[in-house]
Structure formats: structure tokens, C-alpha cells
N, CA, C and O of each residue as an XYZ file, in Angstrom:
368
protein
N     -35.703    -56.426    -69.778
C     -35.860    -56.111    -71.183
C     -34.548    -55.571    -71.772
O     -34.029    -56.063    -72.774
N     -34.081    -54.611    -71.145
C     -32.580    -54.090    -71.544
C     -31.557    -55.298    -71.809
O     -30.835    -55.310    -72.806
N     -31.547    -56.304    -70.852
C     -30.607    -57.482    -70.923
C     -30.843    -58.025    -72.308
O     -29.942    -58.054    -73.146
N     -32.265    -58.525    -72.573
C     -32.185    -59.358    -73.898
C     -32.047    -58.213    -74.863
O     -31.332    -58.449    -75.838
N     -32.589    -57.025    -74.783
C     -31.967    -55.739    -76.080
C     -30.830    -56.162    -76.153
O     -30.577    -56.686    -77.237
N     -29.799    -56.145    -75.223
C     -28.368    -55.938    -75.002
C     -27.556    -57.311    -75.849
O     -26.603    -57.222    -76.624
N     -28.090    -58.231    -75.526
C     -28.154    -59.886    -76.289
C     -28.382    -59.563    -77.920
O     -27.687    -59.414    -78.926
N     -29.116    -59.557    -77.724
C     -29.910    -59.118    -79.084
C     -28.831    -58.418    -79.900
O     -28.255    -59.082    -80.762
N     -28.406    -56.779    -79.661
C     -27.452    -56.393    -80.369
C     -26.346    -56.283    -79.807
O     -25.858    -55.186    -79.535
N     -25.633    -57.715    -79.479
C     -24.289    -57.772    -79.281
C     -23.547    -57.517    -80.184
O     -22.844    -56.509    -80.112
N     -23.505    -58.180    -81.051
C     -22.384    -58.254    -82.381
C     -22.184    -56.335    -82.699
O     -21.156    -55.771    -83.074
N     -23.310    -55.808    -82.444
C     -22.960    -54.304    -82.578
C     -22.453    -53.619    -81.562
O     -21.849    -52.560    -81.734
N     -22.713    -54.329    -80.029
C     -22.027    -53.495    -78.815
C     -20.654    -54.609    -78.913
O     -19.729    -53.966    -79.409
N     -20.305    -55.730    -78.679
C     -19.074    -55.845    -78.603
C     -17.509    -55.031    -78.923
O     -16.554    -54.710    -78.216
N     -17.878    -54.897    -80.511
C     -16.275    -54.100    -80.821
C     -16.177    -53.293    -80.152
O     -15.037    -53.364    -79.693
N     -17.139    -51.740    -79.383
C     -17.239    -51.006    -78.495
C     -16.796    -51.034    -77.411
O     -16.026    -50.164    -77.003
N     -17.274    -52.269    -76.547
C     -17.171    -52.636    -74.856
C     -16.069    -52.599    -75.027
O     -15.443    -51.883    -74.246
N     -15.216    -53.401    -76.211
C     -14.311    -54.234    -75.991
C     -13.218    -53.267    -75.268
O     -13.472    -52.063    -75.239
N     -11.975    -53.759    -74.665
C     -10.786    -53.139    -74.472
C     -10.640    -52.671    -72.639
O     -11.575    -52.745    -71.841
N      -9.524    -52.299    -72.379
C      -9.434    -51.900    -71.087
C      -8.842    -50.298    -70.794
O      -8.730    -49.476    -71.704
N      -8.557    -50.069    -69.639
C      -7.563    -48.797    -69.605
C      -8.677    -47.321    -69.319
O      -9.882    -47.527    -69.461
N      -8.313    -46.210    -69.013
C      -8.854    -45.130    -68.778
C      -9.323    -44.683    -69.733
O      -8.608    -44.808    -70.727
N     -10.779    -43.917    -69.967
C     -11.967    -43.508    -70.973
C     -12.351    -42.085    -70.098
O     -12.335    -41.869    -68.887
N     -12.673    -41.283    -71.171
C     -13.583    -39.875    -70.832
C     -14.610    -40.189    -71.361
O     -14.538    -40.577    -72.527
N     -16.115    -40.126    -70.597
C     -17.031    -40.318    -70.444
C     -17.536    -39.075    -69.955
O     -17.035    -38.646    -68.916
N     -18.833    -38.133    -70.760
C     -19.738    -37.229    -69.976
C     -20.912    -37.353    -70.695
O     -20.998    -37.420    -71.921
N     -22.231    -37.395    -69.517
C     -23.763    -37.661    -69.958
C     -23.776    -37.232    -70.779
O     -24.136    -38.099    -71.576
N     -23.530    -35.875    -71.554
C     -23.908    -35.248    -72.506
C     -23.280    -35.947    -73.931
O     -23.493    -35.512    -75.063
N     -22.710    -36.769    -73.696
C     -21.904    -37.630    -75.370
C     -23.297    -38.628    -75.234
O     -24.001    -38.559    -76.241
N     -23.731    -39.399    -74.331
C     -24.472    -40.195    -74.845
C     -25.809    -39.456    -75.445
O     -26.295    -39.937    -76.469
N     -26.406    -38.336    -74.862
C     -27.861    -37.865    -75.142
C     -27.324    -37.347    -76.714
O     -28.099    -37.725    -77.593
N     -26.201    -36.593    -77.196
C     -25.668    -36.393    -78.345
C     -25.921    -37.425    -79.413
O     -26.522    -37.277    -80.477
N     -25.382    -38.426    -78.953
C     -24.803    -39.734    -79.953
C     -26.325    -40.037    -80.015
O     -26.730    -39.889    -81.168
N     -27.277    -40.405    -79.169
C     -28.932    -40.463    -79.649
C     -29.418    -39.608    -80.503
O     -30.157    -39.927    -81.434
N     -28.970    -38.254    -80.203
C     -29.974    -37.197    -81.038
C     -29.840    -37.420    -82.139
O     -30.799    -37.637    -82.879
N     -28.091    -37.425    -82.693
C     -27.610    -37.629    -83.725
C     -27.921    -38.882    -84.364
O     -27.657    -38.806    -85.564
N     -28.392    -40.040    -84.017
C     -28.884    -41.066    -84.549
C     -30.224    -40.925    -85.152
O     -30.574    -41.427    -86.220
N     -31.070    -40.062    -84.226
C     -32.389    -40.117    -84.342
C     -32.484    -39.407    -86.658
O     -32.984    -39.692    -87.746
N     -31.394    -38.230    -85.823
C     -31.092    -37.273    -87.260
C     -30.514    -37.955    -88.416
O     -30.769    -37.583    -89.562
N     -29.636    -39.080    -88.120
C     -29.510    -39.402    -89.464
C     -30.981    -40.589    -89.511
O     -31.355    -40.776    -90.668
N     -31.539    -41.113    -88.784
C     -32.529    -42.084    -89.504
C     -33.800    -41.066    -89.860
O     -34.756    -41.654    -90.365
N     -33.937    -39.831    -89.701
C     -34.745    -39.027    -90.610
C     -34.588    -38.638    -91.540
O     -35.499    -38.225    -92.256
N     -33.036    -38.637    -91.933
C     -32.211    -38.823    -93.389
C     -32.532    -39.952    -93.804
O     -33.137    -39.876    -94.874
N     -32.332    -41.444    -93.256
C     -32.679    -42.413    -93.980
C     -34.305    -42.789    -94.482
O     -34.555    -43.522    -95.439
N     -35.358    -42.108    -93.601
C     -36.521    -42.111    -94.255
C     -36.719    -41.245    -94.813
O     -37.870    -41.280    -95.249
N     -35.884    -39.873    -95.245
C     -36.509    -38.831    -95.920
C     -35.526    -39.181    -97.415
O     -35.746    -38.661    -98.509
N     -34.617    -40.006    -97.171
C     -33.802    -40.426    -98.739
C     -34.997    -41.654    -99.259
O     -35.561    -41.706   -100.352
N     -35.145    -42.545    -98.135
C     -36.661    -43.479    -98.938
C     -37.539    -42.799    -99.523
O     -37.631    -42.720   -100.748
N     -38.240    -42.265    -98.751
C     -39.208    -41.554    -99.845
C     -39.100    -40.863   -100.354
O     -40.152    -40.274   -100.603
N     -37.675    -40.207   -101.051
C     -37.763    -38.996   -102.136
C     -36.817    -40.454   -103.666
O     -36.894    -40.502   -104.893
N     -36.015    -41.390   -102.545
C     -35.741    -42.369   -103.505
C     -37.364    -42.930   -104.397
O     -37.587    -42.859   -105.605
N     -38.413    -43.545   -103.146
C     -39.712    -44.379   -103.997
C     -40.291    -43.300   -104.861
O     -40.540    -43.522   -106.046
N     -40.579    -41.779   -104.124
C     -40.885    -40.627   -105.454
C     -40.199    -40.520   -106.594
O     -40.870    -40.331   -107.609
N     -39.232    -40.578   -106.678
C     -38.460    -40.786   -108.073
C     -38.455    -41.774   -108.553
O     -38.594    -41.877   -109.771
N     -38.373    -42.310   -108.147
C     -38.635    -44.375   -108.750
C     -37.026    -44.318   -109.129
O     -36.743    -44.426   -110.322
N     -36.292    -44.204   -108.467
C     -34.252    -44.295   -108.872
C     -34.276    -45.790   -107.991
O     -34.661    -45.715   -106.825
N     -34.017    -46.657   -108.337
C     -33.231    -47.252   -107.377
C     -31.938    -46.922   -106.952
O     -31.369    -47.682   -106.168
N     -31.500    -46.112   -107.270
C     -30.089    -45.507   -106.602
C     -29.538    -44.972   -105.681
O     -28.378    -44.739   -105.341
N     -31.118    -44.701   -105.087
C     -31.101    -44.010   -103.782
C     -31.639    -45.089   -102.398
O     -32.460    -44.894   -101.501
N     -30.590    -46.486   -102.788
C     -30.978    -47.347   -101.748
C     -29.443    -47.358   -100.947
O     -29.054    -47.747    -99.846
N     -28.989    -46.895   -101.798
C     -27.378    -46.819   -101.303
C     -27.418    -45.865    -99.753
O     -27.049    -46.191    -98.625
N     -27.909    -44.834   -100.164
C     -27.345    -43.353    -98.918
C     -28.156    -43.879    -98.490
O     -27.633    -44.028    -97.385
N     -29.665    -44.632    -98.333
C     -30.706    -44.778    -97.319
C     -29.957    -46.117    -96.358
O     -29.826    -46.028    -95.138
N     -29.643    -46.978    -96.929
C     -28.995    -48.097    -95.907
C     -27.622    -47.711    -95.768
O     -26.848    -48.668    -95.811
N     -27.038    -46.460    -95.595
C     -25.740    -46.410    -95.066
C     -26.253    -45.233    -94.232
O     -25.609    -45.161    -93.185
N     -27.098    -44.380    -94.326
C     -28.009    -43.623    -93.078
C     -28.266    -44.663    -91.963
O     -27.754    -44.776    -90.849
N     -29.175    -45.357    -92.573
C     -30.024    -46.366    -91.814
C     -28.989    -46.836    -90.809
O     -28.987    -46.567    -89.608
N     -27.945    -47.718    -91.596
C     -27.089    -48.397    -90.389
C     -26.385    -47.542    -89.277
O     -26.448    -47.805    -88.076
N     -25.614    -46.342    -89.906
C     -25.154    -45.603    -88.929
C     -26.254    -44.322    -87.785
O     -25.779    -43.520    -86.981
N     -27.508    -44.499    -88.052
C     -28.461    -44.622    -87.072
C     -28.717    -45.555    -86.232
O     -28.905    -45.279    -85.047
N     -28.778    -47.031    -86.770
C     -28.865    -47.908    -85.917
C     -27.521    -48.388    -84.651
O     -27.610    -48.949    -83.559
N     -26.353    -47.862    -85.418
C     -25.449    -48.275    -84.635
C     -25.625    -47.071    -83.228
O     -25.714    -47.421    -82.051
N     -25.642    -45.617    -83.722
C     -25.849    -44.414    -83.058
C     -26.778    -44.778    -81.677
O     -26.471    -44.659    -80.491
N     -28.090    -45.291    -82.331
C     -29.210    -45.280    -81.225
C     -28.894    -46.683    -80.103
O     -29.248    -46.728    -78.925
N     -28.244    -47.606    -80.753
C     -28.063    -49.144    -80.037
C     -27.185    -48.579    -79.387
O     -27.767    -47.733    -78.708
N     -25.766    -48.537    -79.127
C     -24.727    -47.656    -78.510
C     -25.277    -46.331    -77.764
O     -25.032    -46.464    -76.565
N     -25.826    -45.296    -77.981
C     -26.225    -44.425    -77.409
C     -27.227    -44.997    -75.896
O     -27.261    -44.480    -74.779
N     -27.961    -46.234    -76.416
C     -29.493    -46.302    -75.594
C     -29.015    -47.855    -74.882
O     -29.845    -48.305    -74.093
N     -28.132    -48.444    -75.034
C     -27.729    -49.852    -74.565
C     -26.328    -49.844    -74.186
O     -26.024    -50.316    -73.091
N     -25.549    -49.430    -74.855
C     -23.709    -49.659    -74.664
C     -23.590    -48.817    -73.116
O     -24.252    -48.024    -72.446
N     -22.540    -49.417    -73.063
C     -22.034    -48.864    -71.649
C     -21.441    -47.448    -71.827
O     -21.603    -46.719    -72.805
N     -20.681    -47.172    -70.643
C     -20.007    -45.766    -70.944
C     -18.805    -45.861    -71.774
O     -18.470    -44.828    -72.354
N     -18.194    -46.767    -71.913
C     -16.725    -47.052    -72.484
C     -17.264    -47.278    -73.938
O     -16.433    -47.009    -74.805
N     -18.509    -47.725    -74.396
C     -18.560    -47.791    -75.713
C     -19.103    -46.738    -76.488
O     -19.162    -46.411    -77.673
N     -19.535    -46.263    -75.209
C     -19.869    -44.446    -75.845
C     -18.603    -43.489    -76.131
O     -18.545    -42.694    -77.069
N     -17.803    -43.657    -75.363
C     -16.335    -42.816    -74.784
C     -15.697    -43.094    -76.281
O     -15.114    -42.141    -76.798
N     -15.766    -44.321    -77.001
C     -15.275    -44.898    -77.826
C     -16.044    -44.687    -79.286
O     -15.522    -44.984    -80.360
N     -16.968    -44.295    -79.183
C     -17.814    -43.304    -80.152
C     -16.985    -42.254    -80.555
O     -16.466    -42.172    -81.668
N     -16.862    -41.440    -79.629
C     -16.665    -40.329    -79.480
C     -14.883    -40.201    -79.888
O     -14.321    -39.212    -80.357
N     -14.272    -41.528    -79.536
C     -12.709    -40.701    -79.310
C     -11.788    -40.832    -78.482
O     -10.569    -40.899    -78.642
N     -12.552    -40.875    -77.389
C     -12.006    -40.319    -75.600
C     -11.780    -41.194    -75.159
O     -12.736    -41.926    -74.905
N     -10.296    -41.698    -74.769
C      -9.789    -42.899    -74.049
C      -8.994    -42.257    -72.985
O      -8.399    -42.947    -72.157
């Protein structure tokens, strides 16, 4: 199941994997980079529904730029390797 996840969101793990050379990697960046995903997509559903309560369409903007950088957070955090986490973070 992980393999076809992994298929599935390539185009988002590639730029990550990509590259060679020495990386700092510690468990605790990946459980981070999840939490922190989880937190902004409770931003992106708590900007939806205070956007549909107001009836703004204006508030589709911060919800799909939450949204994506949750999705990238949790795909990378829960699928990417260690080097594309390391690369989250910074640490080469």
C-alpha cells in the first residue's frame, strides 16, 4: 500500500528525494513535520468554515494555501524518505 501511496504522490516526493551528498536526519523532524501538517490542515478547515459562515469568497485563498502546505507536510512527513525530510527541514 505504501508503494502505490508513494506512486501516487510522486510529483510531490520527487523534488525532495532528489539530490545526493550528506543529510541530518533525526526521528523527531519527521513526527514534527506531521504534527505540523496535521495543524495547518485544521487551519485549512477552520478558514472553510468560518470562510462558508461568512459567505466571503475570499477566504478560498488562505484555505487552499493551508490545505496544500498540509498536504505536502503530511505526504513527506508519512511517505518521503529521510533525505526528503532532512530537506524539509534544512539539514544537508
Amino acid at each position: 500500500m505504501k508503494e502505490l501511496l508513494r506512486k501516487l504522490f510522486a510529483p510531490i516526493l520527487r523534488p525532495f528525494e532528489a539530490g545526493e551528498g550528506a543529510f541530518s536526519y533525526k526521528k523527531s523532524h519527521r513526527t514534527i513535520l506531521v504534527a505540523v501538517g496535521c495543524l495547518f490542515l485544521v487551519l485549512s478547515v477552520g478558514g472553510l468554515v468560518a470562510a462558508i459562515m461568512a459567505g466571503q469568497l475570499s477566504g478560498a485563498l488562505p484555505v487552499v494555501v493551508f490545505f496544500v502546505v498540509a498536504l505536502v507536510c503530511v505526504v513527506v512527513g508519512g511517505l518521503g524518505s529521510d533525505r526528503a525530510v532532512a530537506k524539509i527541514w534544512g539539514n544537508r
